[in-house]
N, C-alpha and C positions, 0 to 999 in steps of 0.2 A: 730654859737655861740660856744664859745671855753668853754668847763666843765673841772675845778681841783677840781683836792682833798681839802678836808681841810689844808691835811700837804703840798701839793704844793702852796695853797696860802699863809698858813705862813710862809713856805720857801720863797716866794716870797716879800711877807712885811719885812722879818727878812731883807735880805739882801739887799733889798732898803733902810733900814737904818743903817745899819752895815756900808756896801760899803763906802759912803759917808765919815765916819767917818774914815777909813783907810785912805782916801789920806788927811783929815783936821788934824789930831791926826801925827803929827812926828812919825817914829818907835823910839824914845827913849821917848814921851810923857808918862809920869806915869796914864794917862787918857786909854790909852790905856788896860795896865796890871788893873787899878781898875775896867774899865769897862767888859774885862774878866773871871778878879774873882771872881765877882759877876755874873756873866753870868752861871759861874760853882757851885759856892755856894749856891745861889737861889733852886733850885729843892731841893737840900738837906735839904735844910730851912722849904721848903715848907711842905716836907714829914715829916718833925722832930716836927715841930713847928703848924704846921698847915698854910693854905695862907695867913689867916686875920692875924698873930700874926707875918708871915714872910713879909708880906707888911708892916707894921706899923713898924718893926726892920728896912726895910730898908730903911723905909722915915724917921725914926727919927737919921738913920744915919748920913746925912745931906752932903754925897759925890756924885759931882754934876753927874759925868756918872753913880753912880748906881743909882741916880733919872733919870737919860735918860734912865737906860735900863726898867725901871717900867715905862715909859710914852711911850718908843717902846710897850712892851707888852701888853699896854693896846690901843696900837694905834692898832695893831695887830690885837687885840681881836674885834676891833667895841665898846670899853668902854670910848673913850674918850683921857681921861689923868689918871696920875697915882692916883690922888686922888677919881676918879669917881671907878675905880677899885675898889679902897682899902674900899670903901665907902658899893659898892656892895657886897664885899666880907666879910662887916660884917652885913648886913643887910639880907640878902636872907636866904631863908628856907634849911635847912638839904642838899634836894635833889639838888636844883639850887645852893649851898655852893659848894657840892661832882663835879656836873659837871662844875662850873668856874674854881675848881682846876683843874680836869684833861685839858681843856683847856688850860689853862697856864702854867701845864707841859709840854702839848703838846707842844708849842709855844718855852717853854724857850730849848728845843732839841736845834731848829735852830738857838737861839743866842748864845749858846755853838759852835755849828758849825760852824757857820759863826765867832765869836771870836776867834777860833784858826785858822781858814782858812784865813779870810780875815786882822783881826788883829794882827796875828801874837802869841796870848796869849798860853803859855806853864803851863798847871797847874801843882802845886808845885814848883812852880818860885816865890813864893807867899812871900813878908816879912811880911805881914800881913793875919793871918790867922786865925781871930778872926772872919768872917762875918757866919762860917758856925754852929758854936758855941753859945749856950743862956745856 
């Protein structure tokens, strides 16, 4: 029986679904860059805003790769989909609030990673730089 880490198995989930996306997404697709930038602007979000108040911004965003990167991370996570997350994330106690964040900090590393490794995403390439911002 083969043991990883925590951070090798969301490395592992990240880029099982990143990957994919690289060869479906054109390198000129703007799917691509939105899905990056949010990939980058998320944490930030998350630390600024808090998790529950940075899911809820980025579902009521209503752009369809930053709702795929919230339904990766919570496919990641063992949550389901992005609404089960966001669900979680307002409902849990203090303590289980503290560590879903650090969770999906942890988590969103690897889609920053893998967004500029495998999709090609250059932050500050951004014409829109309004997601990291409330």
């Amino acid at each position: 029986m083969e043991i990883k880490t925590r951070a090798q198995q969301y490395a592992a989930s990240a880029y099982d679904q990143v990957a994919p996306m690289a060869e479906t997404w054109g390198s000129d697709d703007p799917q691509r860059k939105q899905y990056g930038s949010m990939a980058f602007k998320l944490p930030v979000l998350i630390r600024t805003a808090g998790l529950a108040q940075a899911l809820a911004f980025v579902q009521a965003r209503g752009k369809e790769p930053a709702q795929k990167l919230l339904h990766h991370i919570a496919n990641t996570l063992g949550e389901g989909d992005a609404a089960a997350l966001a669900a979680r994330s307002r409902t849990e106690n203090l303590s289980e609030y503290m560590q879903l964040t650090q969770k999906v900090l942890a988590v969103t590393i690897w889609y920053k990673r893998f967004a500029q490794s495998l999709l090609g995403y250059e932050p500050g390439n951004d014409d829109d730089n309004r997601g990291a911002r409330t």
